[in-house]
Every structure is written in C-alpha cells, then in structure tokens.
N, C-alpha and C positions, 0 to 999 in steps of 0.2 A: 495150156491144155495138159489135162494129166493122163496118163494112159499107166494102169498097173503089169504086173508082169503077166497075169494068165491071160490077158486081152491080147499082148505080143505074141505069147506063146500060141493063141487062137489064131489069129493072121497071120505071124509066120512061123508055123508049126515047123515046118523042114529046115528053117533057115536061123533059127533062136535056140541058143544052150542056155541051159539053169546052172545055176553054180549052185553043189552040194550046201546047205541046210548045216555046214563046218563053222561057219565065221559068227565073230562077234563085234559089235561095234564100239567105238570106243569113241567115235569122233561127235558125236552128240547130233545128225545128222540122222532123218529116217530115210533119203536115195538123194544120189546124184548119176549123172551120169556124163557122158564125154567119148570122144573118141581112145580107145585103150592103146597105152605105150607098156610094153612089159620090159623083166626085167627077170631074169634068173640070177639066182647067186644062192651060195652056200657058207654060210653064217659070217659073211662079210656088207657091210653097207656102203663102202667105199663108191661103189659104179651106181647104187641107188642115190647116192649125193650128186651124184655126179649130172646125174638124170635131173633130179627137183631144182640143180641151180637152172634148167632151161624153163621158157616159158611156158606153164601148165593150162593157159586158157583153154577150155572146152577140151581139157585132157582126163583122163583118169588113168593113174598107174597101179600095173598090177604088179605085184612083186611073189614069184616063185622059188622062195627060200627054200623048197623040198620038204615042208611041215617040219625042219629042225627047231628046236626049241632052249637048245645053249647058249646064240646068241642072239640080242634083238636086235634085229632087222632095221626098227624106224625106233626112232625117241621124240621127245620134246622137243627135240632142236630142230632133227628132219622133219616134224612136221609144222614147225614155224618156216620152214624155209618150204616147204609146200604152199603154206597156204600167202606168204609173201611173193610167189611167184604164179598165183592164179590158179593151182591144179583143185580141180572139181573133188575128187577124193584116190582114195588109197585104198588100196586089196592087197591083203597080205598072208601070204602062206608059211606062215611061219613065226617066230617068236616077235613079240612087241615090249618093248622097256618101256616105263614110267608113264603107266596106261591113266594116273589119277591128273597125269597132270595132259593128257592130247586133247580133252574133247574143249578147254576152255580155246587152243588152239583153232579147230574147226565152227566153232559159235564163232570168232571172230570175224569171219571169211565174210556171209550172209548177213 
C-alpha cells in the first residue's frame, strides 16, 4: 500500500512534520521510509560509522551536520556500509562527498 505525504499530513495533521523542500537526492531512490535513528555531528563522520556498522533494517538515519559544508558527512564507502547493513536510507544536513559515485550504491539495496 502506498500512501503519499499530503494523505499523512491529512490524517495526522497535529502529529506529521514536513521536512523543508532543502534536500537533494543522490541515492537514486524516490522514498523510503523506517523508524529514524539521528545523529548530530559537526564536520566529523567518525560517530556516523559508528552508527551504519549496526544493523539498519527498517531504520533510516538522519544526520544533523548543522548545514556545514567543508566536510562530507557520508561518501561511497559510508554508504556501501549502509546499504550492507540493511538501512532503508540516509538524510543528511549537511556536506555529501562523491555524490557521482552513491546512487549505484542505493540501486543496489532494491
């Protein structure tokens, strides 16, 4: 069953937030979804590896960079090691490295 987002936001208006119309995709993917694990950091990805070696079934992480943009957050490697451990997808605020090479990463998963 598919249900889009203004059908959610109609049923539960009080209880559903939209994420700002900000992000771009890269993972070749048009929605996933999962129970959300976040994750603040500031141009470090250290704690974000740390996160995708556990198991991602029916997870989606969100990563709160602070919109900085010096260093990337996720690469090709963090997200082979996402989608080798089952996470549904990635949300990220902030800088992304070697974005030609994630979405063959994400095709793979599906």
């Amino acid at each position: 069953m598919f249900i889009d987002t203004s059908e959610l936001c109609d049923l539960y208006a009080e209880q559903v937030d939209v994420v700002e119309p900000i992000f771009s995709s890269f993972g070749g993917v048009s929605h996933f979804y999962g129970k959300v694990t976040t994750v603040k950091c500031f141009e470090s990805n250290g704690l974000i590896a740390e996160v995708l070696e556990e198991n991602g079934e029916g997870r989606v992480l969100v990563i709160d960079g602070g919109g900085a943009v010096r260093r990337g957050l996720i690469d090709a490697e963090l997200a082979q090691l996402a989608v080798d451990n089952g996470w549904e997808g990635i949300i990220v605020y902030g800088a992304i490295r070697q974005i030609q090479q994630l979405r063959p990463h994400w095709t793979l998963k599906k």
